[in-house]
N, C-alpha and C positions, 0 to 999 in steps of 0.2 A: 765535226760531222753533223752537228744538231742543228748549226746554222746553217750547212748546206739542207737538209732535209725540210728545216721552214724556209729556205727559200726558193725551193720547188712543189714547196706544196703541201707537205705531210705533214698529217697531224703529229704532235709527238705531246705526250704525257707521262712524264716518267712516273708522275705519283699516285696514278693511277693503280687501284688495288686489283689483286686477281680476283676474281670469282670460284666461289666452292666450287663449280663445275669443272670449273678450269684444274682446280688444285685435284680435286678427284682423277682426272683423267690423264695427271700428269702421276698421280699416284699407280694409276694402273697401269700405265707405261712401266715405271721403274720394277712394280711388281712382274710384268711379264719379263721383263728383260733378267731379272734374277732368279727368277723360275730357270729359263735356256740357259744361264749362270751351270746349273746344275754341280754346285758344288766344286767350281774351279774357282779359287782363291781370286785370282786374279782377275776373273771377269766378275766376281762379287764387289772386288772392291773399286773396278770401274764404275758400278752400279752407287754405288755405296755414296761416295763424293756428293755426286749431283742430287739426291733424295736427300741425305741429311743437308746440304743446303737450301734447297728449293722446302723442304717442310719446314725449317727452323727459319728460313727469312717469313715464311706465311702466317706460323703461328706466332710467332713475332711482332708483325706487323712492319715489318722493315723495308722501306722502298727506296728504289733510285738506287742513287751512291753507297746506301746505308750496307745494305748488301753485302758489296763485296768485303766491308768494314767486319765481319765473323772471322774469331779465330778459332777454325775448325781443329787444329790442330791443340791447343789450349782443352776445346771440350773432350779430344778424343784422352787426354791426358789425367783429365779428372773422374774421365766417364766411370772407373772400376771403383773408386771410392765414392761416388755420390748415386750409382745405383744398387748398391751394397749398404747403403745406409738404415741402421737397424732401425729406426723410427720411423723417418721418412724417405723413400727411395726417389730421387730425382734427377735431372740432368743440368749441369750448368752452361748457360750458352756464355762462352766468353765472347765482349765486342772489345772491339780497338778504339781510340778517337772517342769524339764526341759525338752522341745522338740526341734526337728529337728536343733540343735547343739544351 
């Protein structure tokens, strides 16, 4: 698909980082959308997926392919013991594969 797109023309940059504004507004996207949530399970955690991806690839810094390399399901598993952590409360992001060389 990428060679079709440069060869009609489109710029394409995958490694191209977001912008705070951008991240901001996609933040307030997912906060309205769990707002009308209002406490239905299930449209919480439609909500849920795409924000804890989209913040943890950003603060991250993970572009392109790196991405989809999160295993979300890994964090959601550790998440009760490492922000319950009497010291220090934190979150671990698991990745798969190899990153940034």
């Amino acid at each position: 698909m990428l060679g079709f797109h440069k060869r009609v023309g489109d710029v394409s940059r995958p490694d191209l980082a977001m912008s705070i504004e951008v991240m901001l507004a996609l933040m307030e996207h997912f906060a309205r959308i769990w707002i009308l949530a209002d406490g239905d399970s299930k449209k919480e955690e439609e909500v849920l997926f795409p924000a804890l991806f989209a913040v943890a690839a950003y603060a991250s810094g993970l572009r392109g392919e790196e991405v989809p390399l999160m295993d979300l399901f890994s964090m959601l598993k550790n998440f009760p013991d490492t922000v319950n952590h009497p010291k220090h409360p934190h979150v671990v992001m698991a990745l798969r594969g190899r990153f940034k060389k």
